[in-house]
N, C-alpha and C positions, 0 to 999 in steps of 0.2 A: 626697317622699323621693328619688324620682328624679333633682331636680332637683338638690337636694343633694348625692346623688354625683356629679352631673355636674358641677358645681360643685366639688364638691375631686378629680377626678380633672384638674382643671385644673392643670397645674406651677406655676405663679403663684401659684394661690390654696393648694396644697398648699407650697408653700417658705414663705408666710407663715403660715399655721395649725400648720406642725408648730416651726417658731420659737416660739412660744409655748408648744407645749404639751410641748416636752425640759425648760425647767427644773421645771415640774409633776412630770410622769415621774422626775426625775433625782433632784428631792430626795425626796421619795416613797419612793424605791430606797432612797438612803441612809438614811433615818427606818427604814423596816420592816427592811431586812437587819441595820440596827444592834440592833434590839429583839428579833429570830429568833435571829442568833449570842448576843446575850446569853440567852437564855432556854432556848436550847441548849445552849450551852456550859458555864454556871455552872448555870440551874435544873433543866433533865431533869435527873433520877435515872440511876446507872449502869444500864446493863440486865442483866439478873441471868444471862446465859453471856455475852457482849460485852466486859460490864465499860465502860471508857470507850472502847473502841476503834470502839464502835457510833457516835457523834458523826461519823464524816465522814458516814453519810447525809444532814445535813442536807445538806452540797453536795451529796453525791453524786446523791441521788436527786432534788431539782429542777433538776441539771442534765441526768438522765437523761429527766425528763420535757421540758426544754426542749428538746433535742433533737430528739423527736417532732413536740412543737409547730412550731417553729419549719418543721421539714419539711415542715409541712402548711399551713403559710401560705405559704413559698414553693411547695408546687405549686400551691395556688389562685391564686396570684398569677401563676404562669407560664401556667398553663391558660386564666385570664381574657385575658393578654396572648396566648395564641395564638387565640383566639375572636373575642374584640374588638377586637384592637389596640390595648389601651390601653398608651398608654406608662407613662405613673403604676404600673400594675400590673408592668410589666418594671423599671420603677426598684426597686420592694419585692422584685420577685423576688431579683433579683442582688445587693441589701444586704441580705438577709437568707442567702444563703447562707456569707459566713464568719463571722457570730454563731451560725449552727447548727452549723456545723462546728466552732469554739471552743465550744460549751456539749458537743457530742459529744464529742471531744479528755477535755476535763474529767469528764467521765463514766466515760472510757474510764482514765483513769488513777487517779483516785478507785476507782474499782473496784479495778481492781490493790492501791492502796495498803491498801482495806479486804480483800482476798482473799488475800492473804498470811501476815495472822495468824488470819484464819477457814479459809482451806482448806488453807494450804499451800503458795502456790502465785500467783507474780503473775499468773500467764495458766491458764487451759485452754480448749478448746475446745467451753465452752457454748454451748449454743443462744441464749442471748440476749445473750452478751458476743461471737460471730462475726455475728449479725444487726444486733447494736448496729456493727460497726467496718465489715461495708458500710454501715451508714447513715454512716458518717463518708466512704468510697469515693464515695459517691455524691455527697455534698455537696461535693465535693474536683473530682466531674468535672464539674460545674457551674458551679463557680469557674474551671475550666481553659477550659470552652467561652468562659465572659463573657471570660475574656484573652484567650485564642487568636484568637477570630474577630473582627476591625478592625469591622464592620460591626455598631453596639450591637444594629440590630433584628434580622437573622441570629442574632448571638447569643444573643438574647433567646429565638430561636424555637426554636434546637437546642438551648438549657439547657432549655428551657420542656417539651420532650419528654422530653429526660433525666428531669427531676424528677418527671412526671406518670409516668413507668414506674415509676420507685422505689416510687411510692407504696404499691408490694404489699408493698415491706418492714418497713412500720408496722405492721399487724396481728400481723404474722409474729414481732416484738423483743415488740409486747404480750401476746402470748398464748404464748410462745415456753416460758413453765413450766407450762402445762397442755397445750400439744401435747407434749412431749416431757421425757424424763428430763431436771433439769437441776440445778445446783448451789442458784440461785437459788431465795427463798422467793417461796412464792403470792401472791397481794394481803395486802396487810394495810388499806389505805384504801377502795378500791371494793370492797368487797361488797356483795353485797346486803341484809346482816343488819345489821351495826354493821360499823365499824374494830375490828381486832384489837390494836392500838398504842395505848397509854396515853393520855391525853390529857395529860399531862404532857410526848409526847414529840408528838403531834400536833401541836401547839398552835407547836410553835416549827419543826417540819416545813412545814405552812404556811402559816406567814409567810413563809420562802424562800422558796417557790415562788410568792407571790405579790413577792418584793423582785427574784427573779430574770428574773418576764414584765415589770415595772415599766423594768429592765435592760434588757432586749430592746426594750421601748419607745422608752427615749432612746437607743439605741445606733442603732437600723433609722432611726429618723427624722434620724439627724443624720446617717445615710450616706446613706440617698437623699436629703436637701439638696443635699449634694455631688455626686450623682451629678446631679439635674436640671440644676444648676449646669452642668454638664459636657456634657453631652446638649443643654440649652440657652443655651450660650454666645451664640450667634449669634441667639438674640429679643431684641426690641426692650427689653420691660421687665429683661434681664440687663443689654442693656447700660445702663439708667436705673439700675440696683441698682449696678452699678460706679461709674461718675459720682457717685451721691448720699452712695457711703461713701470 
């Protein structure tokens, strides 16, 4: 097993493994997000206070989940590269952070869109839609360190802090409607009983969240291509990959 990571933390063998495996990912995406929107869109039943206006959760909330996600692979990925120095693991860091910060973004605005004809109101100042918009600060200042700093392993290492400090902020957006008064309802999927959500609206709920990590798959991998690319312009086999194409 060991060897094996050590084996695809190799940039070589990582630029050619994840070329294969984006069109898998990619059309995957397409197949399942296409069968979720249809099955959301036209089969869930209205929901009976909602009406049809309950329907952006399907974006909304697997990209609210992806958002988390996504934060949390790039801090293990910045943590691993502050530990070990892997460069492989600073390539995923810094290409995963503005597909988190676009899945957050999306989150943040889907909300609004869905909270205006539920509360009233495009914004207030809940506890889990102000926790939700610094996780998008956060992932923002991440993205500024990887520009800012010339030096990619520098930068590697001051985003790589940033991101691991953040990580207090995930607990805080998940649990942020049973610590505190909030607009937001309680789980309705993780409980520990059953889901309180139909399976009529489950069922197409997720499937986006699986077409949208599917997403995230072929997105991260075809940026950090590019970024090895770039990091490793000056090895021997880039410059054999230029010459041969």
């Amino acid at each position: 097993m060991w060897a094996f990571l050590y084996k695809f933390s190799s940039p070589k063998y990582f630029y050619t493994i994840a070329g294969r495996l984006i069109p898998w990912f990619g059309w995957s995406c397409l197949v399942v997000m296409l069968v979720g929107l249809y099955y959301g869109l036209f089969k869930a039943p209205p929901d009976y206070q909602q009406g049809e206006s309950y329907r952006i959760m399907f974006i909304h909330v697997p990209a609210a989940w992806m958002s988390m996600f996504v934060y949390m692979i790039m801090a293990v990925a910045g943590g691993i590269g502050l530990i070990w120095r892997i460069k492989l693991a600073e390539v995923m860091a810094a290409s995963s952070a503005p597909i988190g910060a676009s899945f957050t973004f999306l989150a943040l605005v889907t909300g609004a869109l869905w909270g205006k004809p539920m509360w009233g109101a495009w914004w207030v100042w809940d506890a889990r839609l102000t926790s939700e918009l610094i996780l998008l600060f956060l992932y923002l200042g991440v993205i500024a360190l990887n520009s800012a700093i010339e030096d990619k392993r520098t930068a590697a290492r001051a985003s790589g802090v940033l991101a691991l400090v953040g990580v207090v902020n995930i607990p805080i957006i998940h649990y942020s409607v049973e610590w505190w008064n909030t607009l937001h309802q309680g789980a309705t999927i993780t409980k520990l009983d059953a889901p309180s959500i139909h399976i009529s609206m489950l069922i197409p709920l997720l499937l986006m969240a699986v077409a949208f990590k599917l997403f995230y798959a072929t997105v991260v991998l075809m940026r950090a291509r590019c970024e090895v690319l770039e990091r490793e312009r000056n090895a021997s086999w880039v410059q054999e990959l230029v010459k041969r194409d």
